[in-house]
Steps between C-alpha positions, in 0.01 A plus 500: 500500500693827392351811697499812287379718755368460864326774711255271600483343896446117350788233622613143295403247741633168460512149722853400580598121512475486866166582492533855608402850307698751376452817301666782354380838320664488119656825426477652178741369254539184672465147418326190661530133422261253651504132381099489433312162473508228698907578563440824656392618790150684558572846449255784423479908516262639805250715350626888461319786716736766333690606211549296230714235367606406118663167388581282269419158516707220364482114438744300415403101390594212314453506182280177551326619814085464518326777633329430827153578596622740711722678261138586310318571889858770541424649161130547550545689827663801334196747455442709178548246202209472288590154374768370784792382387410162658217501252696532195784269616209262529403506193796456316589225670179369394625553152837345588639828375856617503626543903203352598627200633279297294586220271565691180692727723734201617540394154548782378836582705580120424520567146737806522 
């Protein structure tokens, strides 16, 4: 998660191993990297009361990786999108389309 800016009074929370919470407010032009899936810990941002807070949002996968049922329930909670994201990710890998993850997708990258 790069933070662009950060005037906002939100923290990163996130679960440590030994079961214990931690948390820390991202400062602008900052970077955070938290293993997400099943390999990572919990982690979230508390809700902000003040100010405001702009980032950038990254995934990295394997090239093979399935997306998730939650990976569609994350993308649907962003507000705003007239046709979520999820939405049209869904339907292309109904279509098997390119990065969809589908079979003609697979192929696809076999071939080349």
């Amino acid at each position: 998660i790069l933070t662009l800016e950060n005037t906002a009074d939100c923290f990163t929370e996130w679960v440590c191993a030994d079961g214990g919470r931690d948390s820390a407010w991202t400062t602008p032009n900052s970077v955070l990297l938290v293993r997400a899936g099943e390999g990572g810990p919990s982690h979230r941002v508390t809700p902000v009361k003040r100010g405001e807070r702009t980032i950038v949002k990254l995934v990295f996968h394997e090239p093979d990786a399935e997306r998730s049922a939650s990976f569609y329930d994350h993308m649907n909670s962003f507000p705003g999108a007239q046709r979520s994201v999820a939405e049209r990710a869904r339907a292309l890998a109904e279509r098997g389309g390119p990065g969809s993850g589908g079979k003609a997708s697979r192929a696809a990258r076999r071939r080349s």
